[in-house]
C-alpha positions, 0 to 999 in steps of 0.5 A: 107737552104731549105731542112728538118730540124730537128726532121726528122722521119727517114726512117725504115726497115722491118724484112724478113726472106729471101733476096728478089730478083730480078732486082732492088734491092740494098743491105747494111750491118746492122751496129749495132749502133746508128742511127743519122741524121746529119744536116749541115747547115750554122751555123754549124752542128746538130745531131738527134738521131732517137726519134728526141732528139738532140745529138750534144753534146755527139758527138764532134768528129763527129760534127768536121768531119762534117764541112768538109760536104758541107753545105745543106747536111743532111745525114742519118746513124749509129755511129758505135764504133770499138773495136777489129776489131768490132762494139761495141754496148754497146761503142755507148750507152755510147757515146749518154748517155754521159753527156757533161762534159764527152763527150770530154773524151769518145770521146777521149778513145771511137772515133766515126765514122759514116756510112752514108747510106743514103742522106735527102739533098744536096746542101740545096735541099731536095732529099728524093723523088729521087730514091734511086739510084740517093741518093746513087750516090750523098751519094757517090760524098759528103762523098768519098773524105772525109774519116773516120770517115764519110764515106759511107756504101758499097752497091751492086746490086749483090745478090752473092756479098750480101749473101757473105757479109752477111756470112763473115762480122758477125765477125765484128759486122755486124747484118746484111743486108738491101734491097732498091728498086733502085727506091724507094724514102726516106719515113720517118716513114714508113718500106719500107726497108726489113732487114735480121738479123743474130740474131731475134729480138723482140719487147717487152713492158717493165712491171717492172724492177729489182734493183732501178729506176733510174739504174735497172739492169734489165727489165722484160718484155713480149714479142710477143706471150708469157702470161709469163713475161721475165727477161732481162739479166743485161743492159749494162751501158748505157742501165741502164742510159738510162732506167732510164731517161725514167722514170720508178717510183718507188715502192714496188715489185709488183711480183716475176720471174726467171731470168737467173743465178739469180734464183727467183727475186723480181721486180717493176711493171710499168703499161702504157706500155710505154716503149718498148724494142728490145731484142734478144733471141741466139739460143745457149743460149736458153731462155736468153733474152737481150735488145738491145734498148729502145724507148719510146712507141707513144702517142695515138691520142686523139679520 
C-alpha cells in the first residue's frame, strides 16, 4: 500500500460566522463526535483518533465493518453514537476511553456508526491532492453500497438546501455546518475548511482542576479575552478518564473559585499550560461553562 499510513495530521476547519457563498462551494453536517481515520489495509484494519493514538481496540464494531472496505482505502470522518434519535457525545467518549476488556461490551450496549466525510486513499493511492469534488465521488463509489454503520456523510452545493439543514438537523445533534471548496485538495493540519456552529466555541488553557487528579470533576480554566479563571461544569465520565490520563499532578489547593451551582471551591493549580480545552458557553445558561474536548498542547520547537 502506497497511500498514508498512520499517524496522519488530519485536515481541519475554521470557525466563521456566516456560510460563505458563492460557486464552488460544498456543504457538510457537523457531526459532534469522535474524529477518526480509519486505515484498511491488507492486514486488516487501524483506527487513528486525530492526536494520532491508535484506537482499534476500543472500536471492534467498527474495525468488523471495515473489512467490508476495499483494501488501500483510508477514510476520514466522525464516530457518532445515537441515542434517542440523536447524536450523543458523552456515549462516543465512553466508547474511545474504553479499556479493551470493556470494549466488546460498550460496543454491544453503546453500537458505533461512522460518518465518513472524506476520502486519504483509495485503491492504495494516495488521493489527498485531488480535488474535493473528485474525493467525494469516490468517498460515495466506496461506502454507498455498504451501509451503516459506515456510511457517507450528506453533502450539497445548494446553499437553500445547507441553510435547511443547518435550521432543522440540530434536533439530532447536529452542531453544525462545514464549507469545502470543490477544488480544494485535502491539506493535513492546516484550516482550510470553514465550519459554522450553532453553539460558540472556545478554546481555553486548562490551570487547575476540581476534585483528585486521576478523576477531577472539574477544570478551571481561562479562556480567550477573560484574566479571570473559569469553573467547568462537572465532566462526563469519559471526559474525567480522559483528563486524568493527560496527567494532570497532584497537589495542594493552589486557589479558590465559584463554580456553577457549587458556590466557592478549592482547586489544584497546574503550570505549563499544557492541556487545552474546547468548551461552550449556551446562551440560555449565561456564564456556564462546559468541556467538549481535550487535547494535548504541542511542544514547542527547540530554538
Amino acid at each position: 500500500m502506497s497511500g498514508p499510513r498512520p499517524p496522519v495530521r488530519v485536515a481541519l476547519a475554521r470557525a466563521v460566522r456566516e456560510l460563505p457563498r458563492g460557486p464552488g462551494w460544498w456543504y457538510e453536517p457537523k457531526f459532534d463526535g469522535h474524529r477518526m481515520v480509519v486505515f484498511r489495509d491488507a492486514d486488516g484494519v487501524v483506527l487513528q483518533a486525530r492526536s494520532g493514538r491508535i484506537v482499534t481496540a476500543a472500536f471492534p464494531d467498527l474495525v468488523a465493518a471495515a473489512l467490508e472496505v476495499p483494501a488501500g482505502c483510508v477514510l476520514d470522518g466522525e464516530v457518532v453514537v445515537w441515542s434517542g434519535g440523536r447524536t450523543d457525545f458523552a456515549a462516543v467518549q465512553r466508547r474511545a476511553a474504553a479499556t479493551p476488556a470493556r470494549a466488546a461490551l460498550l460496543a454491544a450496549r453503546l453500537p458505533a456508526s461512522y460518518a465518513a466525510f472524506d476520502v486519504l486513499a483509495d485503491g492504495g493511492e494516495d488521493v489527498r491532492r485531488l480535488p474535493y469534488g473528485a474525493r467525494r465521488a469516490r468517498l460515495v463509489s466506496l461506502l454507498g453500497p455498504l451501509g451503516p454503520p459506515l456510511q457517507p456523510v450528506p453533502a450539497t452545493d445548494d446553499l437553500e438546501t445547507a441553510l435547511t439543514w443547518y435550521e432543522t438537523l440540530p434536533a439530532s445533534g447536529i452542531e453544525g455546518l462545514v464549507a469545502k471548496r470543490a477544488d480544494s485538495p485535502y491539506r493535513g493540519g492546516t484550516r482550510a475548511w470553514r465550519k459554522v456552529r450553532h453553539t460558540e466555541t472556545w478554546e481555553g488553557v486548562v490551570v487547575g482542576y476540581v476534585g483528585p487528579a486521576r478523576r477531577p470533576s472539574a477544570l478551571v480554566l481561562v479562556l480567550p479575552g477573560d484574566d479571570e479563571v473559569t469553573v467547568s461544569t462537572p465532566l462526563s465520565s469519559g471526559l474525567r478518564a480522559e483528563a486524568g490520563r493527560a496527567g494532570l499532578p497532584s497537589g495542594p489547593v493552589t486557589g479558590v473559585a465559584v463554580a456553577p451551582g457549587w458556590g466557592e471551591v478549592g482547586y489544584t493549580g497546574v503550570e505549563g499550560g499544557g492541556l487545552l480545552a474546547e468548551v461552550s458557553r449556551g446562551s440560555a445558561r449565561l456564564g456556564v461553562t462546559t468541556v467538549l474536548r481535550l487535547r494535548v498542547a504541542p511542544t514547542p520547537p527547540l530554538p
